[in-house]
KOLVO-222005 format. One line per field, with one value per residue: residue in one letter; x, y, z of N, C-alpha, C in turn. Coordinates in steps of 0.1 Angstrom, whole numbers, plus 5000, padded with zeros to 4 digits. Layout:
<gumis>
r	c(A;...) .
n_u	c(X;...) .
n_v	c(Y;...) .
n_w	c(Z;...) .
ca_u	c(X;...) .
ca_v	c(Y;...) .
ca_w	c(Z;...) .
c_u	c(X;...) .
c_v	c(Y;...) .
c_w	c(Z;...) .
</gumis>
This chain:
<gumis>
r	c(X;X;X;X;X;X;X;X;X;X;X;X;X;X;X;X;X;X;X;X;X;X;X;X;X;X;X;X;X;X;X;X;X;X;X;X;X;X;X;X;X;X;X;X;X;X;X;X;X;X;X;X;X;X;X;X;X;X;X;X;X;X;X;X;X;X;X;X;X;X;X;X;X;X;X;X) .
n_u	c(5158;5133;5131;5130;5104;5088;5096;5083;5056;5051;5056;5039;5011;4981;4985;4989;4965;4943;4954;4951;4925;4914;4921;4908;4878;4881;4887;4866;4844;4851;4849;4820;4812;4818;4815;4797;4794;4771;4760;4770;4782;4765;4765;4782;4765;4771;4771;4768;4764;4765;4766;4757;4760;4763;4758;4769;4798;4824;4827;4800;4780;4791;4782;4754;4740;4752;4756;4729;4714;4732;4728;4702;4695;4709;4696;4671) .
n_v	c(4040;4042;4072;4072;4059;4081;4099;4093;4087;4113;4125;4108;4115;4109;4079;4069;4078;4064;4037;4035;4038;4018;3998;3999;3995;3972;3958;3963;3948;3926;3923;3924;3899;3879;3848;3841;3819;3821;3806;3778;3750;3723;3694;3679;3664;3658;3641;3639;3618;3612;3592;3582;3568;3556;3535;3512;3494;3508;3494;3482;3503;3507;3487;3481;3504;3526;3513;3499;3529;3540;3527;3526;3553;3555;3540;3553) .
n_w	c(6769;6781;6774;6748;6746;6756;6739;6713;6717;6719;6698;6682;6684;6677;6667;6696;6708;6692;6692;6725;6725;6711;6724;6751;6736;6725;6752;6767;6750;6753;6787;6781;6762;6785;6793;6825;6852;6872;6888;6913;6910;6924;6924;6936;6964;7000;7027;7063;7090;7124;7149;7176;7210;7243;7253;7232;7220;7201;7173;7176;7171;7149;7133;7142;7138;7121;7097;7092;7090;7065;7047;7044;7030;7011;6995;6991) .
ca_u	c(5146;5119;5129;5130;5089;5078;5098;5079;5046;5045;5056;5027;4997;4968;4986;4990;4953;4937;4957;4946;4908;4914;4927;4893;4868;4887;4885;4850;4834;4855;4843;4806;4806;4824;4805;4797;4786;4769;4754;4778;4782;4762;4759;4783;4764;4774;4759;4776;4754;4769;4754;4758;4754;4771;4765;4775;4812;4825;4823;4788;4778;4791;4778;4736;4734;4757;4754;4721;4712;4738;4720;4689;4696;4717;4683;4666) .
ca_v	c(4032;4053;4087;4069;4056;4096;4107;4083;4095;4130;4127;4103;4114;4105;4067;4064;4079;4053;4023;4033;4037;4006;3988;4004;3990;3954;3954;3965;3936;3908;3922;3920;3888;3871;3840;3839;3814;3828;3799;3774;3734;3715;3680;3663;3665;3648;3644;3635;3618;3616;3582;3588;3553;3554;3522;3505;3500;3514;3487;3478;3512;3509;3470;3477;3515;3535;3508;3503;3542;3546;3518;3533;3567;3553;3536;3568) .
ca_w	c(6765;6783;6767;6732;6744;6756;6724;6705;6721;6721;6683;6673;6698;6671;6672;6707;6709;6683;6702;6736;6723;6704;6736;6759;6734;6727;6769;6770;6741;6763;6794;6780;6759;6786;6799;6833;6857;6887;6903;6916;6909;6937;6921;6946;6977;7005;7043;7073;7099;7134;7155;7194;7218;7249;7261;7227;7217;7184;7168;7176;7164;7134;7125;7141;7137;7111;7084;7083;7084;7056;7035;7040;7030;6998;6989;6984) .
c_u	c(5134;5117;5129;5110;5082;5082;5087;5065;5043;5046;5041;5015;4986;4973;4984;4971;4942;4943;4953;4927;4907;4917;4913;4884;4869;4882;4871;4840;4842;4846;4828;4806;4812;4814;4806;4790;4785;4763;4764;4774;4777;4760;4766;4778;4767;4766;4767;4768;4768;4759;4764;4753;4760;4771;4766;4791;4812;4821;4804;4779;4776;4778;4761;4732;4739;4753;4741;4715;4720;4730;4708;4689;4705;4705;4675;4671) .
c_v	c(4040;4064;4083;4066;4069;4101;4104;4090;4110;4132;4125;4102;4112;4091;4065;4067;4066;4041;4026;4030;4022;3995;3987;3994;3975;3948;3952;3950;3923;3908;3915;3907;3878;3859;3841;3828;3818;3816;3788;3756;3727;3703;3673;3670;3654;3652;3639;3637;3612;3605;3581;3574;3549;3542;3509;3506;3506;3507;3478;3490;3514;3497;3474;3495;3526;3528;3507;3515;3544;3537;3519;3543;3564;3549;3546;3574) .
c_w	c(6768;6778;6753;6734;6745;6744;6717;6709;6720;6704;6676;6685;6690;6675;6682;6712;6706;6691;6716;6734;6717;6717;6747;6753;6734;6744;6767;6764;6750;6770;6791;6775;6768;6795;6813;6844;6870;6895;6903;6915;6922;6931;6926;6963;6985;7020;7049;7087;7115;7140;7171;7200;7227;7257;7248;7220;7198;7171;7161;7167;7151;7123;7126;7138;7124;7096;7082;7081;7072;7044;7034;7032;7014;6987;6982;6975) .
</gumis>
């Protein structure tokens, strides 16, 4: 199989020329027309606030100080 593809080559070196140049420019016009996006999708941002209260329990935290910061901050 591989000495029938060098046969095959060394016979027809204009083809094998014309299809490699033909294969180069085909690459080259992808490369160039190919779209690219360089800046990156930020439209889901998200935040992550962090509420610190060591003398209320977790609970309490959550009910007088996480919810309403989070319902403020959603308002905006």
């Amino acid at each position: 199989m591989f000495k029938s593809i060098v046969r095959f080559s060394i016979k027809k070196k204009v083809f094998v020329a014309l299809a490699t140049i033909l294969l180069l420019v085909s690459g080259i016009y992808s490369m160039l027309t190919l779209p690219i996006d360089a800046v990156p999708d930020i439209t889901n941002n998200q935040v992550q606030i962090v509420t610190v209260s060591p003398t209320l329990a977790p609970q309490e935290v959550e009910q007088l100080i996480t919810r309403v910061s989070s319902s403020t901050f959603l308002k905006t």
